[in-house]
mmJSON file of the N, C-alpha and C atoms, coordinates in Angstrom:
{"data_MODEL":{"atom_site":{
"group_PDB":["ATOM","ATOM","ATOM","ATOM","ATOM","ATOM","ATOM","ATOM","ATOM","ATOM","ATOM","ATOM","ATOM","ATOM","ATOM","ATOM","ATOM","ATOM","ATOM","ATOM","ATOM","ATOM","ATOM","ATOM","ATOM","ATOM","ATOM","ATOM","ATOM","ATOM","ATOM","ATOM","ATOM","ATOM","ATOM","ATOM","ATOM","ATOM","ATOM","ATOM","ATOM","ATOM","ATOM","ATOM","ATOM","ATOM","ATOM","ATOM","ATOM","ATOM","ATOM","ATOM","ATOM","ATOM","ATOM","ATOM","ATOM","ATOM","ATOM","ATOM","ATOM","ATOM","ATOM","ATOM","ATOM","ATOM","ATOM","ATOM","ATOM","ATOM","ATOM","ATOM","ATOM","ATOM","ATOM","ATOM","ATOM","ATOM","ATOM","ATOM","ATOM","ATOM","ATOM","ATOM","ATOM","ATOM","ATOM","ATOM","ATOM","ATOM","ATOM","ATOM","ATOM","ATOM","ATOM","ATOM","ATOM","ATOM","ATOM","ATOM","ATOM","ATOM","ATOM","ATOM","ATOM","ATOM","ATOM","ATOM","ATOM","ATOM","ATOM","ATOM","ATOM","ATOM","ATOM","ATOM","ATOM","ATOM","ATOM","ATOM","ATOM","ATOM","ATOM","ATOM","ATOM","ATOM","ATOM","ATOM","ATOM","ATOM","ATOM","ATOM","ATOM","ATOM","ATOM","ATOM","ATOM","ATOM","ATOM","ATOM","ATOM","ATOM","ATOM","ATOM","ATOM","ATOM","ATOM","ATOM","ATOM","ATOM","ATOM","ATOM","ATOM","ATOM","ATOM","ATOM","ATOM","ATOM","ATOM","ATOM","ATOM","ATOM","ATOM","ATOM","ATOM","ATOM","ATOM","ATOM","ATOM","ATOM","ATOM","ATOM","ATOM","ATOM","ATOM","ATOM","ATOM","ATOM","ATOM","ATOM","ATOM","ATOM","ATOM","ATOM","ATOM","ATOM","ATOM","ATOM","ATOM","ATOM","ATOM","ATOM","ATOM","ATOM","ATOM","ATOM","ATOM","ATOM","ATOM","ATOM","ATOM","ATOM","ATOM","ATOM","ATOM","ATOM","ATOM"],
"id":[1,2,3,4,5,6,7,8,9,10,11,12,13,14,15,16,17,18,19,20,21,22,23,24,25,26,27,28,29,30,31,32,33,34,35,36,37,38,39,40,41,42,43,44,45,46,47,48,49,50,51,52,53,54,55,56,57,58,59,60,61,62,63,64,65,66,67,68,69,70,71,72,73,74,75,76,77,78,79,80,81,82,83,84,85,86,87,88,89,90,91,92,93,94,95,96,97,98,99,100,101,102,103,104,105,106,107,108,109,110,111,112,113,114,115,116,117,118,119,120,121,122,123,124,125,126,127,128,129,130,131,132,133,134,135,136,137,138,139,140,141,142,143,144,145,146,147,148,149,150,151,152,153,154,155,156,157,158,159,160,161,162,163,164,165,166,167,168,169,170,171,172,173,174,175,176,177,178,179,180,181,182,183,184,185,186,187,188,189,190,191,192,193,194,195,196,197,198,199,200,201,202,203,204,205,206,207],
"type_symbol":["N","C","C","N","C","C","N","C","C","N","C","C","N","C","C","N","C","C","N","C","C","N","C","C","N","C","C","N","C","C","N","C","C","N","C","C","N","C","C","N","C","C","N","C","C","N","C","C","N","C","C","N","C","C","N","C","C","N","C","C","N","C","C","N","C","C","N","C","C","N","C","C","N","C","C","N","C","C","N","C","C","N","C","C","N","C","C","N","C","C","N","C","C","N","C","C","N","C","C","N","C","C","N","C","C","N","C","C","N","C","C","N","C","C","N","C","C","N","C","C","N","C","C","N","C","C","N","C","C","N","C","C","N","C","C","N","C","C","N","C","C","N","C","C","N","C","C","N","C","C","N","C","C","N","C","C","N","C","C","N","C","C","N","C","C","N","C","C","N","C","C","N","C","C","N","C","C","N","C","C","N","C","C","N","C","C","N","C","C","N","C","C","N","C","C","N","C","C","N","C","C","N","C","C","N","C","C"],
"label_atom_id":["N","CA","C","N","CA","C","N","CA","C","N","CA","C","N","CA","C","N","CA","C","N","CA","C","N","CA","C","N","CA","C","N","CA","C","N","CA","C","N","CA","C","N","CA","C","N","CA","C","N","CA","C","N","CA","C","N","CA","C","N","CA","C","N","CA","C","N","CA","C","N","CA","C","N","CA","C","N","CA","C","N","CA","C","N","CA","C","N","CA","C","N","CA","C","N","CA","C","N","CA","C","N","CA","C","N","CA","C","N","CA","C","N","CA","C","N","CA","C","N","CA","C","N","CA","C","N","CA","C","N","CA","C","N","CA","C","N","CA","C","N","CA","C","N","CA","C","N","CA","C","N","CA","C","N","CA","C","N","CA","C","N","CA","C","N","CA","C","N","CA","C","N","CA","C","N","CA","C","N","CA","C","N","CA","C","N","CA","C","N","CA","C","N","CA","C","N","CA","C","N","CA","C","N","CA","C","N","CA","C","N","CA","C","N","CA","C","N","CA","C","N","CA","C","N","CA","C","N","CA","C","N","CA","C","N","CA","C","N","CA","C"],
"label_alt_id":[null,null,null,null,null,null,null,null,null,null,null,null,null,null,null,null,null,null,null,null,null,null,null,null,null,null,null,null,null,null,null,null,null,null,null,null,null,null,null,null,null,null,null,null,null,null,null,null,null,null,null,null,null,null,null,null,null,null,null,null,null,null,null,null,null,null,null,null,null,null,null,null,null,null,null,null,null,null,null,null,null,null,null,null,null,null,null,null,null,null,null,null,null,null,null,null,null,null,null,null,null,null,null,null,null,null,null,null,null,null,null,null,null,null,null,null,null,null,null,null,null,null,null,null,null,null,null,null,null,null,null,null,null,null,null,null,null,null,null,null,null,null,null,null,null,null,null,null,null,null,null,null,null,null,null,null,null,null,null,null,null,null,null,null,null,null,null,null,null,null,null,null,null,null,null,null,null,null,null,null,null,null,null,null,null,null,null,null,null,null,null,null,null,null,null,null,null,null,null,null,null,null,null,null,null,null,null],
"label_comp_id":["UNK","UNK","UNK","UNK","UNK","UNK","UNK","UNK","UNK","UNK","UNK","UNK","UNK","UNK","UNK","UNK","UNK","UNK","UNK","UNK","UNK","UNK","UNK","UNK","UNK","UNK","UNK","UNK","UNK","UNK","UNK","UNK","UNK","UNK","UNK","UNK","UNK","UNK","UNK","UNK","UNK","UNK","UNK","UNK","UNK","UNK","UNK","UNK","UNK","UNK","UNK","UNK","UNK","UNK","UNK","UNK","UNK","UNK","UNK","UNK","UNK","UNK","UNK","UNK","UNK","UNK","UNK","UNK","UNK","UNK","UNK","UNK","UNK","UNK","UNK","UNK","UNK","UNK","UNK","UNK","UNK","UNK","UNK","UNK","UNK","UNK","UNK","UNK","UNK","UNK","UNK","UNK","UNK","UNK","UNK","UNK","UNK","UNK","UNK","UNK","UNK","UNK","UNK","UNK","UNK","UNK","UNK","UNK","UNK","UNK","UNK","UNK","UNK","UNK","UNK","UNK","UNK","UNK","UNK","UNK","UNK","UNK","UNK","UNK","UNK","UNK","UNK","UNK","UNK","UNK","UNK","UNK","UNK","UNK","UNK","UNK","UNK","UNK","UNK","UNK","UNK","UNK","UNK","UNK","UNK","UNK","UNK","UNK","UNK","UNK","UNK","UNK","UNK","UNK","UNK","UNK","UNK","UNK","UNK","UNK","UNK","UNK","UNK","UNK","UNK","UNK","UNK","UNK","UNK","UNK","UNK","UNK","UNK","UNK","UNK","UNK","UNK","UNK","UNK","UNK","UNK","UNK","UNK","UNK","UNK","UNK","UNK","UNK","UNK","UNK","UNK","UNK","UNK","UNK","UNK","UNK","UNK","UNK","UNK","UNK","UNK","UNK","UNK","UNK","UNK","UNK","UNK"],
"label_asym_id":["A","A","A","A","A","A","A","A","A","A","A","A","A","A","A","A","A","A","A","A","A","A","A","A","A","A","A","A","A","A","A","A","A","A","A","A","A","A","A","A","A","A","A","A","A","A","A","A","A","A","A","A","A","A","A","A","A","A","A","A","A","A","A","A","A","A","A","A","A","A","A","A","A","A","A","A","A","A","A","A","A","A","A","A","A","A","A","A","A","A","A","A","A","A","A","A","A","A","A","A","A","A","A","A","A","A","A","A","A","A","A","A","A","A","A","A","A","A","A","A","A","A","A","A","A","A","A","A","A","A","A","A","A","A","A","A","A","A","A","A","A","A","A","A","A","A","A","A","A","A","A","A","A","A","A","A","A","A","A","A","A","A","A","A","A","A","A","A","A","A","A","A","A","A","A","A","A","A","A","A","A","A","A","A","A","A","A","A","A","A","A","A","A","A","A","A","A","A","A","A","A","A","A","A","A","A","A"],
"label_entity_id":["1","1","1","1","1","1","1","1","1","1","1","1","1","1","1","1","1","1","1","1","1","1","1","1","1","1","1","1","1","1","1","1","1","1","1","1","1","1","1","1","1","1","1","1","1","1","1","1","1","1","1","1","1","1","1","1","1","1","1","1","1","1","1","1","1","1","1","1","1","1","1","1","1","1","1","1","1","1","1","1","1","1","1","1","1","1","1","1","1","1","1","1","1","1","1","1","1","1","1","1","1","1","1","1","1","1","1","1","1","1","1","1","1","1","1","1","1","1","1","1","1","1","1","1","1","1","1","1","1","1","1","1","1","1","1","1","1","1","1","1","1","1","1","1","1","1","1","1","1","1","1","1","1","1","1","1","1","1","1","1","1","1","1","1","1","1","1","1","1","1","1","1","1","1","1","1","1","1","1","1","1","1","1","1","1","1","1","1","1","1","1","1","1","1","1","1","1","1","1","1","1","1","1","1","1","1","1"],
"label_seq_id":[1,1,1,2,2,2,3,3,3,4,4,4,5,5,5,6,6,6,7,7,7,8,8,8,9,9,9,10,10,10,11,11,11,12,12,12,13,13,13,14,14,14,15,15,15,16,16,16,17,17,17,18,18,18,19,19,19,20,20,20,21,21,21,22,22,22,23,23,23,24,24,24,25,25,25,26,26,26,27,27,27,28,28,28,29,29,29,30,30,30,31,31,31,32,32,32,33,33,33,34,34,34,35,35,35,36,36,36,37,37,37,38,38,38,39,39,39,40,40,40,41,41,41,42,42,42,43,43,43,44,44,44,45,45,45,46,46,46,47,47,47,48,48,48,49,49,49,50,50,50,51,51,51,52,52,52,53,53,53,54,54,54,55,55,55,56,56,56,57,57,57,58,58,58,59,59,59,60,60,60,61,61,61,62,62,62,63,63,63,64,64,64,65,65,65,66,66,66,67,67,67,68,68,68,69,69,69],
"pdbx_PDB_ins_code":[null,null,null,null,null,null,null,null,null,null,null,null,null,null,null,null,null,null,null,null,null,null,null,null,null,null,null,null,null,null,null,null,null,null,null,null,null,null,null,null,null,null,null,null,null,null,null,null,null,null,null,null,null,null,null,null,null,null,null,null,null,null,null,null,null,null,null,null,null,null,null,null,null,null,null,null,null,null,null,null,null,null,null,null,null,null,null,null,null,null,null,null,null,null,null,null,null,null,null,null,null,null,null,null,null,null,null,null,null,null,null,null,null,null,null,null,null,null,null,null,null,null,null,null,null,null,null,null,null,null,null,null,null,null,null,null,null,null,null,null,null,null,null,null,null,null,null,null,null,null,null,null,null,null,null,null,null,null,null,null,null,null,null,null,null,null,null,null,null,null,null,null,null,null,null,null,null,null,null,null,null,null,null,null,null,null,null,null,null,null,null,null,null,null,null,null,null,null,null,null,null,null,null,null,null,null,null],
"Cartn_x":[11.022,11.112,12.312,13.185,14.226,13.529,14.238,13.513,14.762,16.267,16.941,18.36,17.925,18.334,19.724,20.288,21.461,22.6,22.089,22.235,23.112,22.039,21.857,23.454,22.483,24.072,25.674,25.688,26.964,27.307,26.392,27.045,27.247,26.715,26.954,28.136,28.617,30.067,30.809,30.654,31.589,32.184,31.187,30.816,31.78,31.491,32.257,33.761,33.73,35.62,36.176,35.243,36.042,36.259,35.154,35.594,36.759,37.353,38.429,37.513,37.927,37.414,38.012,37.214,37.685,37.043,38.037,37.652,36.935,37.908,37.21,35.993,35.397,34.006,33.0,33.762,32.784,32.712,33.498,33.406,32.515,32.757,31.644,30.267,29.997,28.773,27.816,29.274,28.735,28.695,29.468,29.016,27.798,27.686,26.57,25.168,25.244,23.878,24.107,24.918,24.857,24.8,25.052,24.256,22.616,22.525,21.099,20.095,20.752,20.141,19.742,20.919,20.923,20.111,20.363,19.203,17.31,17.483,16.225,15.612,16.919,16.7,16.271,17.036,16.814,17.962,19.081,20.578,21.499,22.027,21.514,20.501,19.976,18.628,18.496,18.31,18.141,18.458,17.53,17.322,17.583,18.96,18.911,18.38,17.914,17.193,15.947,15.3,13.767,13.219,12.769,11.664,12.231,12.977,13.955,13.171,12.126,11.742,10.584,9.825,9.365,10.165,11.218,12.511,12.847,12.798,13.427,12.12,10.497,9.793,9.775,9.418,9.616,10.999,11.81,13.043,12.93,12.207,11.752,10.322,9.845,8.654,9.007,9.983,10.218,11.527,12.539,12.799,12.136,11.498,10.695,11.384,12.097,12.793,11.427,11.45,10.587,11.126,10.603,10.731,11.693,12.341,12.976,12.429,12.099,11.801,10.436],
"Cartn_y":[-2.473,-1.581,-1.987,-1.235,-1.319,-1.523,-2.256,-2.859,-2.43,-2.744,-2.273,-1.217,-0.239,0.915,1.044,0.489,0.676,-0.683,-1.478,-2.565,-2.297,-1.248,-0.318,0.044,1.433,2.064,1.635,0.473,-0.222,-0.842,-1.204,-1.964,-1.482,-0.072,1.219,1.831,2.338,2.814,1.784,0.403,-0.571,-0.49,-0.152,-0.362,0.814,1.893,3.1,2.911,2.688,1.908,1.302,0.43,-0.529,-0.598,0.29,0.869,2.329,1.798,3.02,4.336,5.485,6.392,7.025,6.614,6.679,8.1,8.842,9.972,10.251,9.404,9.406,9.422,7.973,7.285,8.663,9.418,10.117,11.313,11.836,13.065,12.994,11.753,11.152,11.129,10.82,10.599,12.053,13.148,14.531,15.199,14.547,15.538,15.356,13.865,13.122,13.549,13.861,14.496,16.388,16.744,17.875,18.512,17.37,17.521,17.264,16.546,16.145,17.298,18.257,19.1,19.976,20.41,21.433,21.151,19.636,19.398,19.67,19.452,19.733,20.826,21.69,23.55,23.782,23.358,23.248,23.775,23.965,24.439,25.201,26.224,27.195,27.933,27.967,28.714,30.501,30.759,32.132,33.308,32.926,33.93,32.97,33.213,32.582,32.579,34.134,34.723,34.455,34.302,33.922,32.914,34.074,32.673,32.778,33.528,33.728,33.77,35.038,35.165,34.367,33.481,32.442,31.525,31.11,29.693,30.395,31.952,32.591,32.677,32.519,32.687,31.108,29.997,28.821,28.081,28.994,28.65,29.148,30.371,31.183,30.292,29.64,28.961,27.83,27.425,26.097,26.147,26.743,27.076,28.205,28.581,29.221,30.734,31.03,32.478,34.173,34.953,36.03,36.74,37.592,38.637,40.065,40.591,41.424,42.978,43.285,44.548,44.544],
"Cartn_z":[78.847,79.99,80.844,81.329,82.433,83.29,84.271,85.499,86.502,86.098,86.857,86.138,86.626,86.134,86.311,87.606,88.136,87.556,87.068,86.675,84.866,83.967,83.01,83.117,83.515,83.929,84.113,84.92,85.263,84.371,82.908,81.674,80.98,80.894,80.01,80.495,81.556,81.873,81.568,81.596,81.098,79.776,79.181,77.799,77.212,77.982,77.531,77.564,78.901,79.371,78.695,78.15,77.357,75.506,75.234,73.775,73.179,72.731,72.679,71.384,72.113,71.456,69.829,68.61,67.608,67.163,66.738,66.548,65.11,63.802,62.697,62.589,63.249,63.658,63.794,65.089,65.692,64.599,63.937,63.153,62.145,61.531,60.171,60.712,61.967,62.434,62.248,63.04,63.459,61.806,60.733,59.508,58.914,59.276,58.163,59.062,60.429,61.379,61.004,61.146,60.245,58.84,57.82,56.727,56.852,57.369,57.125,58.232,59.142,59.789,58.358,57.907,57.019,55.71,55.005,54.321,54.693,56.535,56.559,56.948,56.799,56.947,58.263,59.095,60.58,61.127,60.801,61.466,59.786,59.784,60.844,60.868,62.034,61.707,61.361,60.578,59.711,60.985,62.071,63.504,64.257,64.772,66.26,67.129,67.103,68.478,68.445,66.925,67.138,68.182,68.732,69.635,70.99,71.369,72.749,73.812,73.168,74.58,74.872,74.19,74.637,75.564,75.4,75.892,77.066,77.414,78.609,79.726,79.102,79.547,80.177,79.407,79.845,80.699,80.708,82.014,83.122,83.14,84.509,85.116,84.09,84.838,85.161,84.636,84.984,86.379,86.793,87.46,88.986,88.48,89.434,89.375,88.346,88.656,88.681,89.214,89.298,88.598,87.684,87.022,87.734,87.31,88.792,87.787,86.78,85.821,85.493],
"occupancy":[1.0,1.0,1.0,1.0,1.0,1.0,1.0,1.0,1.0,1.0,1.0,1.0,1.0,1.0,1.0,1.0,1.0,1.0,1.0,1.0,1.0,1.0,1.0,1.0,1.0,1.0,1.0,1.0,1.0,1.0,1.0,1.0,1.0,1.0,1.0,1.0,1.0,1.0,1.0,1.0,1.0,1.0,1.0,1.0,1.0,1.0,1.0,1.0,1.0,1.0,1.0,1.0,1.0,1.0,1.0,1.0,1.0,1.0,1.0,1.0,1.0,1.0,1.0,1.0,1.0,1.0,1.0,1.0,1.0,1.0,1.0,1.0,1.0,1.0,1.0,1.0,1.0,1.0,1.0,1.0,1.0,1.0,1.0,1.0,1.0,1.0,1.0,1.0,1.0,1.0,1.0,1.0,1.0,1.0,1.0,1.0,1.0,1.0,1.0,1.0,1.0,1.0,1.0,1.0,1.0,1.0,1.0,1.0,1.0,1.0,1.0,1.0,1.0,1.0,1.0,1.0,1.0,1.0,1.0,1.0,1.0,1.0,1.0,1.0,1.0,1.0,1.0,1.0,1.0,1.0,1.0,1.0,1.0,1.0,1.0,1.0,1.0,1.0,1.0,1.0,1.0,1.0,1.0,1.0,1.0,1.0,1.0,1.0,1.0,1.0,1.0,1.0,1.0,1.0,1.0,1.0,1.0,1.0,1.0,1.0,1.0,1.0,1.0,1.0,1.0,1.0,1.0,1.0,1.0,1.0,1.0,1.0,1.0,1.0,1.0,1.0,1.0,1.0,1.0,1.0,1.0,1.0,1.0,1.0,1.0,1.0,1.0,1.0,1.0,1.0,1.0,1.0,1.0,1.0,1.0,1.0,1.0,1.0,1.0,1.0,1.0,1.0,1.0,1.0,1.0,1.0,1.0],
"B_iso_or_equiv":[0.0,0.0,0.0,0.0,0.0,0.0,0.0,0.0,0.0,0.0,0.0,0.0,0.0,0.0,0.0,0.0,0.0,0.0,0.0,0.0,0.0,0.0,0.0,0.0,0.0,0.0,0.0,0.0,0.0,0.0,0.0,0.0,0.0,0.0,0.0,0.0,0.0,0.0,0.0,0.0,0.0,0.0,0.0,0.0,0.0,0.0,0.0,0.0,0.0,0.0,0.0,0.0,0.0,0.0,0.0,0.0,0.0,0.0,0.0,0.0,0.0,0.0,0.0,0.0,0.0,0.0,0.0,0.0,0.0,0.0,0.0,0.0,0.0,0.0,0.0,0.0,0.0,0.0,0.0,0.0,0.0,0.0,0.0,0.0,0.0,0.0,0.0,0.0,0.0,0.0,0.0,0.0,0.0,0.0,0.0,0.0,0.0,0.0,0.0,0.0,0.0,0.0,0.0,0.0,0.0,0.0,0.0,0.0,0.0,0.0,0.0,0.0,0.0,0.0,0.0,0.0,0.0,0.0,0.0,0.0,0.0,0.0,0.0,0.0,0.0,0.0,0.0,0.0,0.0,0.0,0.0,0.0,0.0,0.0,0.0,0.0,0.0,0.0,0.0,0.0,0.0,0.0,0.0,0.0,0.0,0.0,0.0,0.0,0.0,0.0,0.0,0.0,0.0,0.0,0.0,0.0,0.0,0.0,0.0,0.0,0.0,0.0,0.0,0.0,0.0,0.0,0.0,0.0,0.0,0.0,0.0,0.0,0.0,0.0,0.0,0.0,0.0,0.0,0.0,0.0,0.0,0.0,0.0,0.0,0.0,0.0,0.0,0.0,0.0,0.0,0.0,0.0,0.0,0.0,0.0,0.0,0.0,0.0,0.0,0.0,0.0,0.0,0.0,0.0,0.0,0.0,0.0],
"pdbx_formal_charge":[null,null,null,null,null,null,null,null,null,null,null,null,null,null,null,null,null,null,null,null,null,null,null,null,null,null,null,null,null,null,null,null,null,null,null,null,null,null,null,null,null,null,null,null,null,null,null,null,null,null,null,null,null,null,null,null,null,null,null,null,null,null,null,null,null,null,null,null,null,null,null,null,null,null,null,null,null,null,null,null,null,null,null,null,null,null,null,null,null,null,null,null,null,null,null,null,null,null,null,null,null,null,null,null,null,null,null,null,null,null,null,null,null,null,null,null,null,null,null,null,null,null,null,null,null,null,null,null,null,null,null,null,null,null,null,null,null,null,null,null,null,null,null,null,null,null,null,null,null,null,null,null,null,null,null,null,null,null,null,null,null,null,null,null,null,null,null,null,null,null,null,null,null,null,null,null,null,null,null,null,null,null,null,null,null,null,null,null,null,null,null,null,null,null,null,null,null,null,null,null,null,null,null,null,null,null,null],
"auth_seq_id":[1,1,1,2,2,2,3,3,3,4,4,4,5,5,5,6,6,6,7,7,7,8,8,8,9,9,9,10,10,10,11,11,11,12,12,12,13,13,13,14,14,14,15,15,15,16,16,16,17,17,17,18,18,18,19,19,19,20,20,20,21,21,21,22,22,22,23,23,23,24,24,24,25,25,25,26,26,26,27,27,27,28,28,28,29,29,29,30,30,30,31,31,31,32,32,32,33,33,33,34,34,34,35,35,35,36,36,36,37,37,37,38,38,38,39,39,39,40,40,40,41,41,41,42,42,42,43,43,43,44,44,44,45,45,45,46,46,46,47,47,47,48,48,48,49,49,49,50,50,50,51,51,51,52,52,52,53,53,53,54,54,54,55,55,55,56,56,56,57,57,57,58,58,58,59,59,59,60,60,60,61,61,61,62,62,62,63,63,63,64,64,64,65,65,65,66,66,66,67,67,67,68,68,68,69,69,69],
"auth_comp_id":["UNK","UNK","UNK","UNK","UNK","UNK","UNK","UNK","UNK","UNK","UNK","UNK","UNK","UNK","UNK","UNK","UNK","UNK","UNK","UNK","UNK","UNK","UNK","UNK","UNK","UNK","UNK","UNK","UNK","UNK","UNK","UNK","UNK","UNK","UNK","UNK","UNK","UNK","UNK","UNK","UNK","UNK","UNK","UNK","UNK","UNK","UNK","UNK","UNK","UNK","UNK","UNK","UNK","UNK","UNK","UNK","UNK","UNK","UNK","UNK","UNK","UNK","UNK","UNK","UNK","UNK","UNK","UNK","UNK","UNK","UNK","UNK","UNK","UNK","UNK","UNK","UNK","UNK","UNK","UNK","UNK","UNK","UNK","UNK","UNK","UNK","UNK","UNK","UNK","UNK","UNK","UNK","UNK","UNK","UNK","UNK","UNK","UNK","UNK","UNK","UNK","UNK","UNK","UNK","UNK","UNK","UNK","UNK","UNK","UNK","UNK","UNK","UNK","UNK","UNK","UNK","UNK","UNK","UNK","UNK","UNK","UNK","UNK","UNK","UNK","UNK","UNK","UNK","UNK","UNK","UNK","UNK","UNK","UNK","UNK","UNK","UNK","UNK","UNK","UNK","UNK","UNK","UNK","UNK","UNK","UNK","UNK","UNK","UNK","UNK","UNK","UNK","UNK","UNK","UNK","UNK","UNK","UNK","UNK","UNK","UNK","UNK","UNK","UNK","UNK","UNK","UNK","UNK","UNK","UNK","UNK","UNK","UNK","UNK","UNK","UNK","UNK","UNK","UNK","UNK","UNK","UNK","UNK","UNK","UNK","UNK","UNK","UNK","UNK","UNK","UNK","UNK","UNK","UNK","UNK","UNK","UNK","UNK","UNK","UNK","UNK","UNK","UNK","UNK","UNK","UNK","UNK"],
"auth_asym_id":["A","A","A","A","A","A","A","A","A","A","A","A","A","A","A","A","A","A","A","A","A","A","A","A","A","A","A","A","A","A","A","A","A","A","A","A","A","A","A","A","A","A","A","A","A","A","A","A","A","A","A","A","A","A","A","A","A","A","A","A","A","A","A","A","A","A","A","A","A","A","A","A","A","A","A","A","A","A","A","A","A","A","A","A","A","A","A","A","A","A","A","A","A","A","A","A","A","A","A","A","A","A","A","A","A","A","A","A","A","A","A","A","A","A","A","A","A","A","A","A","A","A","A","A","A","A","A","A","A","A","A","A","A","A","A","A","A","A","A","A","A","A","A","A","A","A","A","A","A","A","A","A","A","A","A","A","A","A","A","A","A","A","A","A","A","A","A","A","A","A","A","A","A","A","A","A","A","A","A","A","A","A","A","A","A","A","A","A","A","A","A","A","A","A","A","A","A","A","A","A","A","A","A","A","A","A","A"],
"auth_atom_id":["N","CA","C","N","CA","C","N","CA","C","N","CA","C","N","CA","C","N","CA","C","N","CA","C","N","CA","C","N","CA","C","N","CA","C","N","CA","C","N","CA","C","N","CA","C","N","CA","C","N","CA","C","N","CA","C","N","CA","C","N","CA","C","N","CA","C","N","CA","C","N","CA","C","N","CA","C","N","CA","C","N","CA","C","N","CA","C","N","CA","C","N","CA","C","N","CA","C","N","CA","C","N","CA","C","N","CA","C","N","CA","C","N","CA","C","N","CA","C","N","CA","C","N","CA","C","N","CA","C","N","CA","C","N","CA","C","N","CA","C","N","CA","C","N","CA","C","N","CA","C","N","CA","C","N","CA","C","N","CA","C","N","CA","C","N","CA","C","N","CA","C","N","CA","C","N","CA","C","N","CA","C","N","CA","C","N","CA","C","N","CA","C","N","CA","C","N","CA","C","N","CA","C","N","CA","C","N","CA","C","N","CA","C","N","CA","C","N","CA","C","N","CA","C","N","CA","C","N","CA","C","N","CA","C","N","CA","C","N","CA","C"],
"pdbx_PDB_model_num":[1,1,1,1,1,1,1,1,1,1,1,1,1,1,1,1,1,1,1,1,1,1,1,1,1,1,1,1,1,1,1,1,1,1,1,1,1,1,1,1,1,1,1,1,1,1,1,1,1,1,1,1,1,1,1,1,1,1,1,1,1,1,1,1,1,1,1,1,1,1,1,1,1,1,1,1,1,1,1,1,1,1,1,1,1,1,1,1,1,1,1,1,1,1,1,1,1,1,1,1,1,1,1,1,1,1,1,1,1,1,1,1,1,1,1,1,1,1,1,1,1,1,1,1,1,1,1,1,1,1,1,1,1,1,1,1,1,1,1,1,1,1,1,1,1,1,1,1,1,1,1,1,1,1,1,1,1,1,1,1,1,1,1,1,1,1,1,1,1,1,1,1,1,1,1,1,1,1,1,1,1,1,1,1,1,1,1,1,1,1,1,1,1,1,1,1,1,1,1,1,1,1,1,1,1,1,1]
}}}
């Protein structure tokens, strides 16, 4: 468990600062997490839209937005 959060944080922006950003690194990461989406038939998904208006229903409740129609 973190105990001090701010403590966290300040070794993590360090951390960031101080590693140089390798792009190779990061691309291999993003193919090899996007093969394995697609192996698990999860991206892309067939219907994007499926299921919308559930996710629009749960942002209005969770924001508090009112229906205006």
């Amino acid at each position: 468990m973190i105990k001090n959060k701010k403590l966290v944080e300040k070794l993590e922006k360090e951390l960031i600062r101080r590693e140089p950003v390798n792009i190779e690194k990061n691309l291999k990461i993003f193919n090899t997490l996007l093969k394995f989406a697609k192996e698990m038939k999860k991206f892309p998904t067939p219907n994007p839209l499926e299921g919308i208006e559930i996710d629009i229903k749960y942002a209005r409740a969770i924001n508090g937005i009112k229906r205006t129609s």
